[in-house]
KEDRENNU-157100 format. One line per 2 residues: their letters; for each residue x, y, z of C-alpha. Coordinates in steps of 0.25 Angstrom, whole numbers, plus 5000, padded with zeros to 4 digits. Layout:
<pts>
a> X,Y,Z  ...
</pts>
This chain:
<pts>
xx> 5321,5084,5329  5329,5083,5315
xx> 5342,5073,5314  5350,5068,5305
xx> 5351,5053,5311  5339,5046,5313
xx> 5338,5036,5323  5341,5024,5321
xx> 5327,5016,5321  5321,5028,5313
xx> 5324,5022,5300  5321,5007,5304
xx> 5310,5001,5294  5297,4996,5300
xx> 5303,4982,5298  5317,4987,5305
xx> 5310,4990,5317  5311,4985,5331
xx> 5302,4982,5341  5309,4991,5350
xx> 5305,5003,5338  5292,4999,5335
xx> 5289,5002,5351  5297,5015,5350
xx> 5289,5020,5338  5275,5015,5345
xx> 5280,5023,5357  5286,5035,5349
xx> 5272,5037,5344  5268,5049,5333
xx> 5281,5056,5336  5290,5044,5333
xx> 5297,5051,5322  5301,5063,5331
xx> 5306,5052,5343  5314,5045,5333
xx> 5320,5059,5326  5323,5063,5342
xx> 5330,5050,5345  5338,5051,5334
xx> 5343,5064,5337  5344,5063,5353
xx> 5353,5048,5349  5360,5055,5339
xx> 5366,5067,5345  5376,5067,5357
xx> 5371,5079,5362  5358,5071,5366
xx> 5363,5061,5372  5358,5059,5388
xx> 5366,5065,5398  5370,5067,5412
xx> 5374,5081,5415  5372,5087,5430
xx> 5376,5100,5427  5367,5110,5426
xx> 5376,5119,5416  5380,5109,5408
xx> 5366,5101,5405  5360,5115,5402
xx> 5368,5118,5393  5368,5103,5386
xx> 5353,5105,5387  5352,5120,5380
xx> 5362,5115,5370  5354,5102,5366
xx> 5341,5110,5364  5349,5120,5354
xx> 5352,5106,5346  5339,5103,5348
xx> 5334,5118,5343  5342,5117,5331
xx> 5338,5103,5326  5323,5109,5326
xx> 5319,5101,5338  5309,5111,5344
xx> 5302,5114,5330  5291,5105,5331
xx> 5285,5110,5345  5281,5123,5338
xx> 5271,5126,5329  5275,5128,5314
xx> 5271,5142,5313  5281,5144,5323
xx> 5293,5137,5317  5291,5125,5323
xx> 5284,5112,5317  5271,5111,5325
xx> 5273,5096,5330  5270,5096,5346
xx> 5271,5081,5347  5285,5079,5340
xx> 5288,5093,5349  5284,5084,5362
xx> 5291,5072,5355  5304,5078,5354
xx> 5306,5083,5368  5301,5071,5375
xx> 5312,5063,5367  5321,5072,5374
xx> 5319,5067,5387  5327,5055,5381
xx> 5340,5064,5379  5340,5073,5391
xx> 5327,5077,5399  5334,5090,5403
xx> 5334,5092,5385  5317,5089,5384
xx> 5315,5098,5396  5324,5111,5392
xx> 5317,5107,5376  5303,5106,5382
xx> 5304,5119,5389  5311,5126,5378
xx> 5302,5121,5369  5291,5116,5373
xx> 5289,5123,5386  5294,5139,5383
xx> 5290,5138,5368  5277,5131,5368
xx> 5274,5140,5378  5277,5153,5368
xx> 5270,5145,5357  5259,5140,5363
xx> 5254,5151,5371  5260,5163,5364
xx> 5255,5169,5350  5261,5175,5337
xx> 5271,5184,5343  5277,5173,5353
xx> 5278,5164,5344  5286,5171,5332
xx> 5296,5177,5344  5298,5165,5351
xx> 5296,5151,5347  5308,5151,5336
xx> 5316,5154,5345  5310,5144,5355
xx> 5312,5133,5346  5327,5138,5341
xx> 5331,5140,5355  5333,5154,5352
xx> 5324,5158,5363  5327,5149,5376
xx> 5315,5147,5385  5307,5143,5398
xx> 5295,5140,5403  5291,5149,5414
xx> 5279,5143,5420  5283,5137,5434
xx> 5283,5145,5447  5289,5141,5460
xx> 5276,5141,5465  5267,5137,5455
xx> 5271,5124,5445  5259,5117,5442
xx> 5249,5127,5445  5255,5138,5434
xx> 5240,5146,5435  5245,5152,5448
xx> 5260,5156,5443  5263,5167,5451
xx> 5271,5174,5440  5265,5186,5433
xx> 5264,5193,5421  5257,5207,5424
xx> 5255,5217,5411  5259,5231,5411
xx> 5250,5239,5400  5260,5251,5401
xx> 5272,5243,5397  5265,5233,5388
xx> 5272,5221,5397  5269,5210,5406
xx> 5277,5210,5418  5282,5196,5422
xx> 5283,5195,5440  5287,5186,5448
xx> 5279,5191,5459  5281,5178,5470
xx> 5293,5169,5472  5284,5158,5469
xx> 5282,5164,5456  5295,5160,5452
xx> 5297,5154,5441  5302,5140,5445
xx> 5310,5128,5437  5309,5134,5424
xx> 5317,5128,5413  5326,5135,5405
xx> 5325,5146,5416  5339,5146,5425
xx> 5347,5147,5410  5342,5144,5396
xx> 5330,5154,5395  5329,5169,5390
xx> 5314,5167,5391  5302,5163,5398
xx> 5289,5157,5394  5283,5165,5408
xx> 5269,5159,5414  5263,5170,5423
xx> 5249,5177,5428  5247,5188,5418
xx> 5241,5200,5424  5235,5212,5417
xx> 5227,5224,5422  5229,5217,5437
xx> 5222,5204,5431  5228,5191,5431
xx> 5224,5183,5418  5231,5169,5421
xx> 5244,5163,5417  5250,5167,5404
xx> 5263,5164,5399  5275,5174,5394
xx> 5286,5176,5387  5297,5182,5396
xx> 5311,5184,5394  5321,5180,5405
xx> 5335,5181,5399  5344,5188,5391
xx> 5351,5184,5380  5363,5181,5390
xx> 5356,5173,5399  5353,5182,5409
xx> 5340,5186,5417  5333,5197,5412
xx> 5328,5208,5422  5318,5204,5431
xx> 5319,5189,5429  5328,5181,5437
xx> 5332,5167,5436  5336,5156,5442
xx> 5343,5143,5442  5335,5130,5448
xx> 5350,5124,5447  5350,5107,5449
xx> 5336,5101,5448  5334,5086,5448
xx> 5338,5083,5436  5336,5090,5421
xx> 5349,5098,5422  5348,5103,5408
xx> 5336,5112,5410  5339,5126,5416
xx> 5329,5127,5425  5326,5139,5433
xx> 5318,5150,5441  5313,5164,5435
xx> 5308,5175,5442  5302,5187,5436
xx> 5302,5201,5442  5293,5211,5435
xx> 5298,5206,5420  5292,5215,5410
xx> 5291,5207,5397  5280,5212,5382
xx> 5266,5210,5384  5268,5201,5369
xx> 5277,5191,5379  5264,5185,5382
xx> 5261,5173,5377  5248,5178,5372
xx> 5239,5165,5365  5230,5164,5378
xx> 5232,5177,5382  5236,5191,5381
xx> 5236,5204,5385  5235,5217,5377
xx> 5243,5230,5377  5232,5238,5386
xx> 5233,5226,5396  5222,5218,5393
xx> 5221,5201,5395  5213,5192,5384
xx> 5214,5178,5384  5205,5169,5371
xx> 5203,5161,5383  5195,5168,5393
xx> 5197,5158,5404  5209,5159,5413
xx> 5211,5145,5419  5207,5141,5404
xx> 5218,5150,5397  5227,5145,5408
xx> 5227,5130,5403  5225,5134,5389
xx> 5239,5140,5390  5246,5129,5397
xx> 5237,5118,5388  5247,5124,5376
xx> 5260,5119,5385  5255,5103,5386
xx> 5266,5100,5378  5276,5102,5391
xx> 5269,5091,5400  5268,5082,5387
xx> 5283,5082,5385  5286,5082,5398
xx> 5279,5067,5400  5285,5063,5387
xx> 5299,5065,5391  5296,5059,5405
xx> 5291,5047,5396  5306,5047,5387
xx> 5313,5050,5400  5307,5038,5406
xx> 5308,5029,5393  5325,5032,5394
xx> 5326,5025,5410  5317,5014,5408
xx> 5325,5011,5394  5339,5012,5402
xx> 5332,5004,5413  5328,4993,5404
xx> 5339,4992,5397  5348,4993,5409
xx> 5341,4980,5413  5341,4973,5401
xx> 5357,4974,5403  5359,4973,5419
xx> 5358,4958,5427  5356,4956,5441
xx> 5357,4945,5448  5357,4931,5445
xx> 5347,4920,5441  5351,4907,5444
xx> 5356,4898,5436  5357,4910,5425
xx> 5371,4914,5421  5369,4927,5421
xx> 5363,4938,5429  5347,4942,5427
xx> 5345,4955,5417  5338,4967,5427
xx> 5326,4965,5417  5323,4951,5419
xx> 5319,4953,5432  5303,4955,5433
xx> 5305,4965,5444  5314,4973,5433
xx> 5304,4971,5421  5293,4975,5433
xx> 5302,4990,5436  5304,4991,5421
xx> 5293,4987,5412  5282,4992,5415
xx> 5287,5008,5416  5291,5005,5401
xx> 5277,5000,5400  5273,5015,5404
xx> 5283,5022,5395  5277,5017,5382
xx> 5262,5019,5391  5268,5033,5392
xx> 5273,5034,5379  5263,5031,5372
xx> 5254,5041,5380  5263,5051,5378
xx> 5260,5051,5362  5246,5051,5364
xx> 5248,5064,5371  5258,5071,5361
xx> 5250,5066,5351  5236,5073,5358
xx> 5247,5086,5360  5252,5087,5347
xx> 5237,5087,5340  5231,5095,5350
xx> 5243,5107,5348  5242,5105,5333
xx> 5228,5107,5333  5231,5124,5338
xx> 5219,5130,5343  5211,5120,5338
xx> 5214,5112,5352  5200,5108,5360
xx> 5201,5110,5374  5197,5096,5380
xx> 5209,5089,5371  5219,5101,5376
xx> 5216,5096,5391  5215,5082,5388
xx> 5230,5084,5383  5232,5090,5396
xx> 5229,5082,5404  5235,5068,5396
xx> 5248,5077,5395  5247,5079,5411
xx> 5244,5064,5415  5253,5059,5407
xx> 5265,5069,5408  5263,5065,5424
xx> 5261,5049,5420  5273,5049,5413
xx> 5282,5059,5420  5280,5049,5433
xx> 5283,5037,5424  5296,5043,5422
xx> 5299,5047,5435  5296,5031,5439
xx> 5303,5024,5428  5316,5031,5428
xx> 5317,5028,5442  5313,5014,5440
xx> 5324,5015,5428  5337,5022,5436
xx> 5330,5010,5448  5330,4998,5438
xx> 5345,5002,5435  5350,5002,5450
xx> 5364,5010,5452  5365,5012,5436
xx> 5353,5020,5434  5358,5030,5447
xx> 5370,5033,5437  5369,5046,5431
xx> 5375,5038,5417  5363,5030,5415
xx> 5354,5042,5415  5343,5037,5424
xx> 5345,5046,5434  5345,5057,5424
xx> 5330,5055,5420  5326,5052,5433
xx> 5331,5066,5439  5326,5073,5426
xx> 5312,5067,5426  5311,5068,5439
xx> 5305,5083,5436  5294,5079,5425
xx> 5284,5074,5436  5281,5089,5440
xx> 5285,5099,5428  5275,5101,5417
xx> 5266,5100,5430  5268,5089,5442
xx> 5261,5076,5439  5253,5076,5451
xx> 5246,5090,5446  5246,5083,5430
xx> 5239,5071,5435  5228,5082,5442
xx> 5226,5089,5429  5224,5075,5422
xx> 5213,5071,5434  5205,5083,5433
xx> 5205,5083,5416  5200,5070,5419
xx> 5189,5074,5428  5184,5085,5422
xx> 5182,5077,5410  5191,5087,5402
xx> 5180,5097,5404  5184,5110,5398
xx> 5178,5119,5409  5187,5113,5420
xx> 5199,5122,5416  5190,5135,5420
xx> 5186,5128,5434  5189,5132,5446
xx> 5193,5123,5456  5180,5120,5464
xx> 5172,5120,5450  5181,5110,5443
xx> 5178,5100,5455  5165,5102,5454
xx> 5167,5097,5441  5175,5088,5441
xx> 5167,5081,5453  5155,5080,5442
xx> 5163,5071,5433  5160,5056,5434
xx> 5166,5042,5428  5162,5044,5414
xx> 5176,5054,5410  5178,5053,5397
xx> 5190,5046,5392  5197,5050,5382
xx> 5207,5041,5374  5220,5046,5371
xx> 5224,5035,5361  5218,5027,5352
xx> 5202,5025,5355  5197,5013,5346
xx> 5212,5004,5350  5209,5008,5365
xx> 5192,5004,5364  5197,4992,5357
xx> 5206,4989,5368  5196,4990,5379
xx> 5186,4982,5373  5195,4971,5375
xx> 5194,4973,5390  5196,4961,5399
xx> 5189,4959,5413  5195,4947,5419
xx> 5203,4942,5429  5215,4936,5422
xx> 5228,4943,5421  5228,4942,5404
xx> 5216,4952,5406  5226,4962,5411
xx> 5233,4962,5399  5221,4965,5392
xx> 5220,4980,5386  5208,4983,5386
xx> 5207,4977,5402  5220,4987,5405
xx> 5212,4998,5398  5199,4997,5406
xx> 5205,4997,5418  5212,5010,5417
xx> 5200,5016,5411  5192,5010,5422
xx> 5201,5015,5432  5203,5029,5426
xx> 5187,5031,5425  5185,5027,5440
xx> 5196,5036,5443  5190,5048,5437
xx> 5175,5047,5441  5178,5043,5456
xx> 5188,5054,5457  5177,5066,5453
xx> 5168,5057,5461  5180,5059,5474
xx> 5179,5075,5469  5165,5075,5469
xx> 5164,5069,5484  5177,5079,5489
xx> 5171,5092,5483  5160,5088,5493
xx> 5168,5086,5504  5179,5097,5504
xx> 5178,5112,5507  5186,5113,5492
xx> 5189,5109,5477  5202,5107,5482
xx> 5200,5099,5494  5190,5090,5485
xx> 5201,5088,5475  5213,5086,5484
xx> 5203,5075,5492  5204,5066,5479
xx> 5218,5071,5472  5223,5058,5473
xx> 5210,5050,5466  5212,5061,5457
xx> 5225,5058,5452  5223,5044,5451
xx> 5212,5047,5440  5222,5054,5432
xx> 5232,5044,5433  5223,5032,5429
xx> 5218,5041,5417  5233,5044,5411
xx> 5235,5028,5415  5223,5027,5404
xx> 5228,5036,5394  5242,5030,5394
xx> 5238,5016,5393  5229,5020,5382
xx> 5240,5025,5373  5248,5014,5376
xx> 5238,5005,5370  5236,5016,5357
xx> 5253,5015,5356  5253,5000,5356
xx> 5241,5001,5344  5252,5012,5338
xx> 5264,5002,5338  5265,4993,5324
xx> 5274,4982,5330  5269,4970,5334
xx> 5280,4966,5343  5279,4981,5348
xx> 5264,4981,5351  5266,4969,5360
xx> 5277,4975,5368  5268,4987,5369
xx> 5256,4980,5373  5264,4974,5385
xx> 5268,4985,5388  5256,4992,5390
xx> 5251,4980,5398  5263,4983,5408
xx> 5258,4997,5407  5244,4994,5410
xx> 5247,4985,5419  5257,4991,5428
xx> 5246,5004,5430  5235,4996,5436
xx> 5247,4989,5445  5248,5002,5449
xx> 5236,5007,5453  5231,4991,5455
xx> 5225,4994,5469  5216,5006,5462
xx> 5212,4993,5454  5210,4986,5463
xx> 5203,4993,5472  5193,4996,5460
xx> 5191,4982,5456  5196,4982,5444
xx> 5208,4973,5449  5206,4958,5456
xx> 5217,4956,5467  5219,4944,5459
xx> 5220,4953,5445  5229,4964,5451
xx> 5239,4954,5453  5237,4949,5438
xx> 5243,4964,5436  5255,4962,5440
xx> 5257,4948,5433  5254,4955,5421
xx> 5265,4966,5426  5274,4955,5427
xx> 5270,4948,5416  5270,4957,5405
xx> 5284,4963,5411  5289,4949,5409
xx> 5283,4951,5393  5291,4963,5392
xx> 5303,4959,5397  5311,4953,5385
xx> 5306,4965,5379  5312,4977,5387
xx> 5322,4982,5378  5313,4984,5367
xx> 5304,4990,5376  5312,5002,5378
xx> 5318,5003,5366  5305,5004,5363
xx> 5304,5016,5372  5314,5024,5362
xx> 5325,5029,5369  5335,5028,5360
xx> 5350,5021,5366  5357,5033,5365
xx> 5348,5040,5374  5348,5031,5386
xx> 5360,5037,5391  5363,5026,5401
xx> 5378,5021,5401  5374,5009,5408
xx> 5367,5003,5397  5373,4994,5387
xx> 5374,4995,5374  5381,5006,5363
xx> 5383,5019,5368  5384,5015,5382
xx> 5397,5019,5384  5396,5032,5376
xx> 5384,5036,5385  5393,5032,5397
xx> 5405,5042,5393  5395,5051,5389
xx> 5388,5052,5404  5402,5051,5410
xx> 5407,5062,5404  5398,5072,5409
</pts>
């Protein structure tokens, strides 16, 4: 994303720098150059500057006509490989678009299906012929696209789309059908207006033989916008926020398309009609292909992460300037941050963001290598990147969810104003919880990665046999480290096993406890399968008898992996004023997780009645350390001034962003 300004703490020298910027680069992590290059053109350029505009027409088109900008300044180059005109760098790809979400969530969703969605989908499942057709123009915006995978009966569970794709040998075509009202096409971006084509996922069927979902290329429109003959469309109209995207409906009636439309890498079928696959395994073929389109769910919690990082900051700031009430003898009224029950609403779901941040970049950075390494990718780190990338885009889609409303809350009347944006990034957010898959289902598929031990043969199981399975795996899970091992083993050796409240703030102590309470999790819930499968007429009945032991399992493992990157970022950060911040922080963090679930702590022994209330001491305590730090804590976040788009806020600019929100 090339500009011409830098931002401004770009060129700042090492001794020049803040304490705020040491945080944001510790926080920006390996792709800190393409943040900054993104804030500096987001800040730069009015045409990005946050927005409140209701009407459909009008956001579309200030949507499709910021992604044309984006298109010309080479923004979508570096999420395609270089042989394809692109420059092969997926983490700054996932970077880019993530820093979106700080602009307008409407732009990173119709860019995310544009590009990450519609093309990675042509260049990631489709071969020689796709690629020299389609992804130039994919990236130029010559070719506007959409990502046809959901049905109006079928979201999460995309192996029984209804939608097919039957091939006629005498014509040398698949014939795309919506043979089921259900089969609808449901929710699709870029499908009510924008798209001429369709990145189509449907059964294929040849010889009367159903081989499993495949994905195609199928055109929808002409040139004039209109639909072509047998595919109608259809506006979904007001939704609950993201006005810029053009979501809609498709359905297909007997659409005859070539049989090269195929997106042919997993899967192809020859002229005479005949299927072959180099993986011979349908349920494996299945996930192999929708492996390749991690990078959707990985973006999608990313931007949550921004979008969240943009309320708290307006929050923070906002009570940083606002006074209720006051004190007596004191002249003036108390600042909204010095109360302890404000710091207590606040703090700690910053404390998160930089949690979540920091895991975020261990996953891009697991994403990044594990595309660059092609074919070369072995199986056990594909899945272990999906399930991270599930857990996390679900940990991190309901942080957002709860801290912007703790954000527009914290800001009483002001934040219900649609001029101070808050009500904006709730009702766009709001959305992220289930596409890219519900959380509820994500934190499923993290559970059962997690029981299976990442075994390889689980993907070909059929229900009943992966219970049996699973049912066999006991306490010793291996656990694998997502950051930095030695800094972590060092860390743990350092454990403390006491009653006083300093052990809490121990590292090591905060560690084991939610290693401890992971592994328990984990062994006693395929003990609970073992004991159901026994019981119960059916895998199913079994698993749905301990779905909710389940799901805690999952949780307390992403509540591992996140504290464990947070701990790898604050050895990243070269500040020492920095580090310190960020070690309170993640004592906030980890502390504010085990108030959470303190009864499970309890209960388990690992928490006194006595310690559990050290907890929250330590809550309070290390809120009341933080306190006189708040503002450089989320300038620390990264969200550049011009972005907040808050006219309630002091400072410069106020009052152009004021005129600005008023005058739409």
């Amino acid at each position: 994303m090339a500009t011409t300004e830098a931002y401004e703490s770009t060129d700042r020298t090492t001794a020049e720098k803040t304490t705020a910027e040491y945080l944001t680069a510790a926080l920006d992590g390996r792709w800190h150059e393409v943040r900054e290059r993104a804030r500096a053109d987001l800040t730069n350029d009015p045409d990005f500057a946050p927005h409140y505009t209701p009407d459909l027409a009008e956001a579309r088109n200030k949507t499709l006509a910021q992604m044309r900008k984006l298109a010309g300044r080479g923004y979508a180059a570096d999420g395609f490989a270089t042989e394809h005109g692109g420059t092969g760098d997926t983490g700054a790809a996932v970077t880019s678009i993530e820093m979106l979400a700080m602009s307008d969530l409407s732009l990173m969703v119709k860019a995310g299906v544009q590009w990450g969605l519609f093309g990675g989908a042509i260049e990631n499942l489709g071969t020689a012929r796709h690629h020299e057709q389609y992804v130039r123009p994919t990236i130029d915006l010559d070719l506007l696209g959409c990502f046809a995978m959901t049905e109006t009966g079928h979201g999460s569970d995309v192996q029984e789309l209804e939608t097919t794709a039957t091939y006629d040998p005498e014509t040398r075509e698949f014939v795309i059908h919506s043979p089921t009202p259900s089969s609808r096409k449901d929710y699709i971006g870029g499908a009510a207006e924008h798209a001429r084509t369709a990145a189509v996922f449907a059964q294929l069927v040849t010889g009367g033989q159903s081989h499993g979902v495949h994905c195609f290329v199928v055109p929808i429109r002409d040139e004039d916008g209109n639909d072509l003959p047998g595919v109608s469309t259809s506006d979904c109209g007001y939704k609950g926020g993201l006005p810029g995207v053009d979501n809609g409906r498709i359905l297909f009636d007997r659409v005859r398309i070539p049989r090269e439309n195929l997106l042919n890498r997993y899967g192809d079928v020859s002229e005479d009609g005949e299927y072959s696959s180099p993986i011979e395994s349908t349920g494996r073929r299945f996930f192999t292909m929708v492996g390749t389109l991690v990078r959707g769910r990985v973006t999608v919690g990313g931007s949550a992460g921004a979008a969240a990082r943009v309320a708290l900051s307006i929050a923070t700031r906002y009570a940083l300037q606002r006074r209720q009430f006051q004190a007596p003898g004191d002249a003036e009224e108390t600042l909204l941050m010095d109360y302890l029950m404000h710091q207590k609403r606040l703090l700690p779901l910053i404390a998160r963001s930089y949690a979540l941040g920091f895991a975020q970049n261990e996953l891009v950075s697991a994403l990044h290598d594990l595309q660059a390494a092609g074919d070369d990718v072995d199986p056990t780190d594909q899945r272990e990147l999906e399930g991270r990338a599930a857990g996390l885009k679900a940990a991190t889609t309901w942080h957002a969810t709860r801290a912007i409303q703790e954000a527009r809350e914290a800001c009483g009347g002001a934040g219900y104003m649609a001029e101070n944006r808050l009500t904006a990034l709730k009702a766009d957010t709001d959305v992220f919880t289930t596409f890219e898959g519900d959380n509820h289902v994500l934190t499923q598929l993290v559970a059962k990665e997690l029981l299976t031990s990442y075994a390889e043969e689980v993907r070909e199981m059929g229900p009943s046999d992966w219970m049996r399975f699973a049912a066999t795996t006991v306490s010793d899970v291996v656990k694998k480290r997502t950051a930095a091992q030695q800094i972590l083993q060092t860390i743990l050796d350092t454990r403390q096993d006491n009653e006083e409240d300093g052990s809490l703030f121990n590292r090591g102590t905060q560690m084991s406890m939610f290693e401890d309470r992971e592994e328990y999790l984990i062994s006693t819930a395929a003990r609970r399968l073992q004991g159901a499968q026994k019981r119960e007429d059916s895998a199913f009945d079994a698993f749905n008898f301990v779905q909710d032991h389940v799901l805690h399992a999952a949780r307390a493992h992403i509540d591992r992996v996140v504290l464990e990157a947070f701990v790898a970022g604050i050895d990243s950060c070269t500040d020492e004023a920095a580090c310190e911040l960020l070690s309170d922080l993640c004592d906030l963090y980890a502390l504010s997780v085990i108030e959470e679930d303190k009864a499970w702590f309890m209960s388990h022994r690992h928490l006194s009645v006595e310690r559990s209330k050290a907890v929250l001491r330590g809550i309070n305590e290390r809120c009341r350390t933080l306190r006189p730090h708040a503002a450089t804590l989320v300038a620390g976040l990264g969200v550049p001034e011009a972005l907040l788009g808050s006219a309630m806020l002091d400072g410069p600019g106020t009052d152009a962003v004021r005129d600005t929100l008023l005058d739409r």
